[in-house]
SEVEXNU-117985 format. One record per atom (N, C-alpha, C, CB): residue number from 1; residue in three letters; atom name; x negated, y negated, z negated. Coordinates in steps of 0.001 Angstrom, whole numbers. Atoms other than C-alpha are relative to their C-alpha. Glycine has a CB too. Layout:
N
{rec NUM ALA CA {X Y Z}},
...
END
This chain:
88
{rec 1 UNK N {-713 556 -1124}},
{rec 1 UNK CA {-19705 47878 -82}},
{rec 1 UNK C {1504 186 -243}},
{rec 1 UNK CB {-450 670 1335}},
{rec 2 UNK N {-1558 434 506}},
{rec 2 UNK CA {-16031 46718 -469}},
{rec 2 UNK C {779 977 1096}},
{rec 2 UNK CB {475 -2001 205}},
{rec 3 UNK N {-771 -880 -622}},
{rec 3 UNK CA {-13430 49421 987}},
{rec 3 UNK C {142 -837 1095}},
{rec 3 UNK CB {1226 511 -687}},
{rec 4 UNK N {-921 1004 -1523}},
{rec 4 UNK CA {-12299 48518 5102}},
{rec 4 UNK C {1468 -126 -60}},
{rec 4 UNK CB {-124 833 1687}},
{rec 5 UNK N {-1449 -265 26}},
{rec 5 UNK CA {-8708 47463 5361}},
{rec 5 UNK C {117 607 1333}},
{rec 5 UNK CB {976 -1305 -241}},
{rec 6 UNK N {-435 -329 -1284}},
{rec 6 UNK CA {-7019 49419 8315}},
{rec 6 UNK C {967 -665 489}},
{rec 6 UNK CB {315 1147 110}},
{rec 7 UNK N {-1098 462 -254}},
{rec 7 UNK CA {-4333 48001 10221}},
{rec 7 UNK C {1005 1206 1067}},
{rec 7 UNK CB {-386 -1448 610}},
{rec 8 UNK N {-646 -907 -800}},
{rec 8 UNK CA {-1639 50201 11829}},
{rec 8 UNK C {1338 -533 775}},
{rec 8 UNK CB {300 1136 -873}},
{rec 9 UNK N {-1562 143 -655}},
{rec 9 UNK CA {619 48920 14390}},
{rec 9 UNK C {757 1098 227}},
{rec 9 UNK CB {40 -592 1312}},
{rec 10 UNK N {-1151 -719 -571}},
{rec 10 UNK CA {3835 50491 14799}},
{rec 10 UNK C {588 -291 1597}},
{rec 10 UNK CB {1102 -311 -981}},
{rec 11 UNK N {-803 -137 -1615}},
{rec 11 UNK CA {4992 51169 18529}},
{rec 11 UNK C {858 1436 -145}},
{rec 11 UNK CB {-1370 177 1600}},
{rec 12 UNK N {-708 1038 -272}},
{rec 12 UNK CA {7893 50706 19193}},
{rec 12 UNK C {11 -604 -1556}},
{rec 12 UNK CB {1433 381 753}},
{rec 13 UNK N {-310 -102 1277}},
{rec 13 UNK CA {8408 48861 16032}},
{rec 13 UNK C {854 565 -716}},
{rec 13 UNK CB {92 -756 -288}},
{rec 14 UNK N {-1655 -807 153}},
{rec 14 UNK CA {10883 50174 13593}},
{rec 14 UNK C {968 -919 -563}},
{rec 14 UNK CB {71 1412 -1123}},
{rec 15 UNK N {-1146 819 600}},
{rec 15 UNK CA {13867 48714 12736}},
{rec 15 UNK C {125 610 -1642}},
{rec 15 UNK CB {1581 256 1014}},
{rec 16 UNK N {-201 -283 1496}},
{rec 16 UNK CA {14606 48302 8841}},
{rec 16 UNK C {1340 -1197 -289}},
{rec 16 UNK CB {-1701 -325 -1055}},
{rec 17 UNK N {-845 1007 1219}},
{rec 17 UNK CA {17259 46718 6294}},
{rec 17 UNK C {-968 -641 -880}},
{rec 17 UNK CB {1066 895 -1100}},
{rec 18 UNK N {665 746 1231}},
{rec 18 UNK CA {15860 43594 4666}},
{rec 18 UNK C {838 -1323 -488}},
{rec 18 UNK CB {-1568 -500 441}},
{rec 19 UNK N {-735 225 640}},
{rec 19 UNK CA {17493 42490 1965}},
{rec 19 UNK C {-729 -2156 -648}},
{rec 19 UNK CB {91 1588 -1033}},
{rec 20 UNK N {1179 1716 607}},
{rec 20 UNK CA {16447 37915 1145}},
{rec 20 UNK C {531 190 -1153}},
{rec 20 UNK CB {263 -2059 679}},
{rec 21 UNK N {-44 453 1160}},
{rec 21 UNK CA {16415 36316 -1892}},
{rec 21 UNK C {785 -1559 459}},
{rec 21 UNK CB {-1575 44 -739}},
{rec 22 UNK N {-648 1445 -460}},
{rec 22 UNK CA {18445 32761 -2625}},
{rec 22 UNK C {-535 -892 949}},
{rec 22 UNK CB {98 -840 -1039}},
{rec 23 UNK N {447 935 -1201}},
{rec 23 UNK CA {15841 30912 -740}},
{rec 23 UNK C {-238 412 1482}},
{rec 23 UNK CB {-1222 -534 -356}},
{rec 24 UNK N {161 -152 -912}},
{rec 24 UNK CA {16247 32753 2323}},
{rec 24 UNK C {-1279 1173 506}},
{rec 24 UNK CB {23 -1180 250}},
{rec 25 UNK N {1215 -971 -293}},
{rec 25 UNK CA {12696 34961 1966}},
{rec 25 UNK C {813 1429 -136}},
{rec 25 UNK CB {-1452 -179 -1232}},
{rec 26 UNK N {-563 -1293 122}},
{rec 26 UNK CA {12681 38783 2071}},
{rec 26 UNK C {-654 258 -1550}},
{rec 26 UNK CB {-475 1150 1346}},
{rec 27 UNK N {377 55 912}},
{rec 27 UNK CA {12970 40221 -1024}},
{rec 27 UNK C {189 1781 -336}},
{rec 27 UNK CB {642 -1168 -721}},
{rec 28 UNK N {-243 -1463 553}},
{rec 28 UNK CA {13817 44239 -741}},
{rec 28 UNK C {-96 496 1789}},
{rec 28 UNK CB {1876 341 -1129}},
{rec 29 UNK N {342 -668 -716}},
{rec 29 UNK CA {12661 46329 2064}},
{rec 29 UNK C {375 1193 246}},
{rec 29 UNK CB {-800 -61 -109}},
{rec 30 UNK N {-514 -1544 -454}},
{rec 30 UNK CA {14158 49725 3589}},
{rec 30 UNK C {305 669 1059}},
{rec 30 UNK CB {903 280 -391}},
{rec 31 UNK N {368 -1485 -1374}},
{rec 31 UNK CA {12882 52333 6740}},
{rec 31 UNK C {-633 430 -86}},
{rec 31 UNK CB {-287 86 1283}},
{rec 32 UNK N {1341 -1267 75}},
{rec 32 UNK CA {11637 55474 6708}},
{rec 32 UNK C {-95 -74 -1460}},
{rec 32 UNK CB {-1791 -378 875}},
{rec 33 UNK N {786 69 1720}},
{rec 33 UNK CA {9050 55666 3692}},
{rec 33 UNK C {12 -973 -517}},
{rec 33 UNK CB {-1406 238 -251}},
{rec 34 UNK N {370 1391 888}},
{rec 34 UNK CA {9008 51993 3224}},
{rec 34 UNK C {1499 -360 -411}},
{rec 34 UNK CB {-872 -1459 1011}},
{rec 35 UNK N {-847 559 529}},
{rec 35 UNK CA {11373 51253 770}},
{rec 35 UNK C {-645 -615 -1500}},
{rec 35 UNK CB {1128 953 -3}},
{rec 36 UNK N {353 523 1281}},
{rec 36 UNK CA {10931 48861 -2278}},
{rec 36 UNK C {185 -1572 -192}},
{rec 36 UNK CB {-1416 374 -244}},
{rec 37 UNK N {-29 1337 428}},
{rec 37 UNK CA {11147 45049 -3521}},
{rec 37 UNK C {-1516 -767 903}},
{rec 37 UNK CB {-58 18 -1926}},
{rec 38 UNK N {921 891 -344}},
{rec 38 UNK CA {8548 42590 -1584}},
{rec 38 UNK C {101 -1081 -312}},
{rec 38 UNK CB {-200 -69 998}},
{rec 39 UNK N {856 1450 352}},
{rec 39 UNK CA {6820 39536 -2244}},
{rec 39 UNK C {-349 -812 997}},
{rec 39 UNK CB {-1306 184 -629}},
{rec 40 UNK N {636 488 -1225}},
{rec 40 UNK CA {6444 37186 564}},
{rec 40 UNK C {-1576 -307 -269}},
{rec 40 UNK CB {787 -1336 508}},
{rec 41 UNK N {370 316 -243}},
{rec 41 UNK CA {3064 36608 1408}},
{rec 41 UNK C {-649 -1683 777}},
{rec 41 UNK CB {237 806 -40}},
{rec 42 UNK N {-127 903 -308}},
{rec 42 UNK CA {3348 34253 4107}},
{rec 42 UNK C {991 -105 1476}},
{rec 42 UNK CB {-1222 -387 -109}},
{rec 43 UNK N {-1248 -315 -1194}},
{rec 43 UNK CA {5681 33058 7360}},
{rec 43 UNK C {-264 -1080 598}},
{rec 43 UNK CB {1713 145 -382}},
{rec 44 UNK N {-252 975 -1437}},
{rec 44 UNK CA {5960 31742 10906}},
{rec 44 UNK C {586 768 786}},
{rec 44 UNK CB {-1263 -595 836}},
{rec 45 UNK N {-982 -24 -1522}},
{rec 45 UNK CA {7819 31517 14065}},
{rec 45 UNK C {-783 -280 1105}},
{rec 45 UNK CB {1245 -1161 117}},
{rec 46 UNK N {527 -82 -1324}},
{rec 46 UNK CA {7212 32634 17121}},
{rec 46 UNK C {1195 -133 1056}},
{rec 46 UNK CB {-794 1365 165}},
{rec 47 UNK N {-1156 -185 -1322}},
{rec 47 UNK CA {9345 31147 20331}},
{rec 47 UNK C {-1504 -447 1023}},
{rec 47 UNK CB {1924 -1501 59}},
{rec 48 UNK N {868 -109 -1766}},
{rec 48 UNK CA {7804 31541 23939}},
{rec 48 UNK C {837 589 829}},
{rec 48 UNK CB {-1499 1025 203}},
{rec 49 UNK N {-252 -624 -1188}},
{rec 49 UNK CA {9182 32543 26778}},
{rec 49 UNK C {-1634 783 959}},
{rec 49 UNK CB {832 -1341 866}},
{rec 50 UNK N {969 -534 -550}},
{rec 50 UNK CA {7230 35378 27682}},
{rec 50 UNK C {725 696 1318}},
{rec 50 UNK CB {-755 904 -1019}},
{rec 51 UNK N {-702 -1138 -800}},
{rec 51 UNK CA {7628 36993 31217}},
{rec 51 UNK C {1121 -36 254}},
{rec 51 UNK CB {-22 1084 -440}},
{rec 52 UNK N {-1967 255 -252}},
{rec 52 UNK CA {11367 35573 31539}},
{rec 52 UNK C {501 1179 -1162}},
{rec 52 UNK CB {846 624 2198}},
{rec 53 UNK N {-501 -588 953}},
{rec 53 UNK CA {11850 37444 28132}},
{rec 53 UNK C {-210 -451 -1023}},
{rec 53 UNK CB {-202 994 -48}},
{rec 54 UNK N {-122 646 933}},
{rec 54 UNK CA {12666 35127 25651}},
{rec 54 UNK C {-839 694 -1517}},
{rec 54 UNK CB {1472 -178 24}},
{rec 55 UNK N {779 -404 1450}},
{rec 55 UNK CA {10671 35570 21927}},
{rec 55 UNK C {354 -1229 -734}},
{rec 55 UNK CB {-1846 262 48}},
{rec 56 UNK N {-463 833 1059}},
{rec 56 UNK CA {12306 34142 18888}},
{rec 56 UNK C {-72 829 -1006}},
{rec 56 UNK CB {1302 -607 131}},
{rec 57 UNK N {236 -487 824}},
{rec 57 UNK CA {11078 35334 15824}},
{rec 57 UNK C {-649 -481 -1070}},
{rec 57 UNK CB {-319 701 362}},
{rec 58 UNK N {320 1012 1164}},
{rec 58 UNK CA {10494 34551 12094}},
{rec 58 UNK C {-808 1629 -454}},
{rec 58 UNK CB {1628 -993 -1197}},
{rec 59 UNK N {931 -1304 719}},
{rec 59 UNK CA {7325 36784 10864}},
{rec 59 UNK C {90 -398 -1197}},
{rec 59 UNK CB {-1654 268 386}},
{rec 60 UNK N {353 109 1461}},
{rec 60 UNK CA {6697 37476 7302}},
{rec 60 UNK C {-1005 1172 -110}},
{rec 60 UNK CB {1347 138 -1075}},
{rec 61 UNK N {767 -895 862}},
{rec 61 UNK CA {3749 39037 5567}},
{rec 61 UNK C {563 793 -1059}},
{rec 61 UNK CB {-894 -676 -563}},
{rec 62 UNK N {-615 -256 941}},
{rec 62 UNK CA {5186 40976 2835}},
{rec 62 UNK C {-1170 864 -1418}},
{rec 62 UNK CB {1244 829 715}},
{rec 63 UNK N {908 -1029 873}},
{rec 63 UNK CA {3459 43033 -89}},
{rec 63 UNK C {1003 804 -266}},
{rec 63 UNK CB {-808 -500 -1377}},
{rec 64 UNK N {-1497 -848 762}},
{rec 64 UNK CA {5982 45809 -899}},
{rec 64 UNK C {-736 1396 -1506}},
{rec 64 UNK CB {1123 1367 1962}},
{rec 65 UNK N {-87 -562 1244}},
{rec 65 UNK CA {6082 46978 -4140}},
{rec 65 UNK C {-1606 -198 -750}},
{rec 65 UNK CB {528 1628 215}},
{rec 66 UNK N {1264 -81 615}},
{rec 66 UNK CA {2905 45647 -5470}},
{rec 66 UNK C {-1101 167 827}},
{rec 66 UNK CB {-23 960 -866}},
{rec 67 UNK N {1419 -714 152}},
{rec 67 UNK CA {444 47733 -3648}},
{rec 67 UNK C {-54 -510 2285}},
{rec 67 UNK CB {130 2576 -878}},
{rec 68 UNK N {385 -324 -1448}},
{rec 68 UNK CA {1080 47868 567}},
{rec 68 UNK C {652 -1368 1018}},
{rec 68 UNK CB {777 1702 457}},
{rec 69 UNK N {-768 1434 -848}},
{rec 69 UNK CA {1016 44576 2636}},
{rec 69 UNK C {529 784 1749}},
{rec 69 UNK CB {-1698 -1758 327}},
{rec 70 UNK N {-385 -459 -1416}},
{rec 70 UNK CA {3279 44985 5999}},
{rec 70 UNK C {601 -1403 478}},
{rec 70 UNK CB {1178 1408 71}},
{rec 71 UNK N {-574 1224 -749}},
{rec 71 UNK CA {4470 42323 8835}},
{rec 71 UNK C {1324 413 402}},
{rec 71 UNK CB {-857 -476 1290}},
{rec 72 UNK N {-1587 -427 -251}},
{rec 72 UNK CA {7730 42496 9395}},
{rec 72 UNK C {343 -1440 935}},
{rec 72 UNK CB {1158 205 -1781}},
{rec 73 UNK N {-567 1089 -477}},
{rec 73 UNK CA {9684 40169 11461}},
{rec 73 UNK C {1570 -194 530}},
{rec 73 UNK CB {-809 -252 918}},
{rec 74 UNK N {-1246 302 -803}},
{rec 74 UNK CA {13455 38730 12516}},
{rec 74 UNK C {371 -140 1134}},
{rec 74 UNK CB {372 -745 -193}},
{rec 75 UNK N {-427 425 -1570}},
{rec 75 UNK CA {14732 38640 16105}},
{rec 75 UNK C {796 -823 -638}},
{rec 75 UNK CB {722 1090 1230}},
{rec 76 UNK N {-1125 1107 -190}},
{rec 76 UNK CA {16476 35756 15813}},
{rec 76 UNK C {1412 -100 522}},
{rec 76 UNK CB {-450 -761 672}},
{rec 77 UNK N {-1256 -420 -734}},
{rec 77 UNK CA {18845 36239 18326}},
{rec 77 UNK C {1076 1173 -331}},
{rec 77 UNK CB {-450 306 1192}},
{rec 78 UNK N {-476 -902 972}},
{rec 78 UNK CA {19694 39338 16969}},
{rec 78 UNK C {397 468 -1528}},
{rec 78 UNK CB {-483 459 194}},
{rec 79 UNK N {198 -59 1370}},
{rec 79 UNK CA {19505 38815 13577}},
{rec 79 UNK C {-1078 1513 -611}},
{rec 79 UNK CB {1657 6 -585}},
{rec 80 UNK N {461 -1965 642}},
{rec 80 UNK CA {17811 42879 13353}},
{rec 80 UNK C {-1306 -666 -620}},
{rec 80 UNK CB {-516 1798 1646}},
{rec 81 UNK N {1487 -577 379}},
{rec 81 UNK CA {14440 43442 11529}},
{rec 81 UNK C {-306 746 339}},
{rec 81 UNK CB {-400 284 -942}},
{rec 82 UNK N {939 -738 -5}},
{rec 82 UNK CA {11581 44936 11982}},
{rec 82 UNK C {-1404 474 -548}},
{rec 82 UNK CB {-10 -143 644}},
{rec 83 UNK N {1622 -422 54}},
{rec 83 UNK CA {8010 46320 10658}},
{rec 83 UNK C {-308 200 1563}},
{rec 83 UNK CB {-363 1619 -990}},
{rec 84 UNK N {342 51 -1422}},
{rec 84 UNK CA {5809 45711 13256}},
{rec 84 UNK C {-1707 627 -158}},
{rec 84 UNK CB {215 -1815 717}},
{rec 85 UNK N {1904 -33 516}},
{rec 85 UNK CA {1805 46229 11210}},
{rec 85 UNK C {411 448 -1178}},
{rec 85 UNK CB {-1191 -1654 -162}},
{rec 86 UNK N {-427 -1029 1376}},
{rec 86 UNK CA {1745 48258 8047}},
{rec 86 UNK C {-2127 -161 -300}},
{rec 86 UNK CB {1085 2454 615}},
{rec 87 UNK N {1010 -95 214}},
{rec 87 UNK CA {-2154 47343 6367}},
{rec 87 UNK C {-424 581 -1134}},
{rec 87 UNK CB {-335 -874 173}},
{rec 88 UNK N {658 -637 1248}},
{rec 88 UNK CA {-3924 49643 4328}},
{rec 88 UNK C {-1408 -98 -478}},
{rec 88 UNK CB {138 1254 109}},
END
């Protein structure tokens, strides 16, 4: 039987430095323990008005460094990042 993946949301998320590449993807990752070069996976946007609290955000899957996929995503408005899911 094939190992379970876990998934671990982060609450609150954490804020990180992420560093793109020319076309705009992320391409270097850094908070906390997670630091290293990523690989996009894959990406979408999320706008809604939730609750009279606007949501504008560009998710990305990432793989960092080879081995540990995490979701990360842009506030838009803010420009900040975040890890938001970390799957092991």
């Amino acid at each position: 039987m094939p190992p379970q993946s876990v998934t671990f949301l982060v609450i609150p998320a954490q804020q990180v430095e992420v560093r793109l590449n020319n076309e705009g993807s992320p391409a270097y990752l850094r908070g906390g323990p997670l630091v290293g070069e990523v690989e996009p996976v894959s990406h979408w946007r999320a706008e809604l008005d939730w609750w009279d609290h606007p949501v504008d955000r560009d998710y990305w899957k990432v793989l960092l460094s080879g081995r540990l996929l995490c979701e990360l995503y842009q506030d838009r408005a803010e420009g900040t990042w975040f890890v938001e899911r970390v799957y092991d």
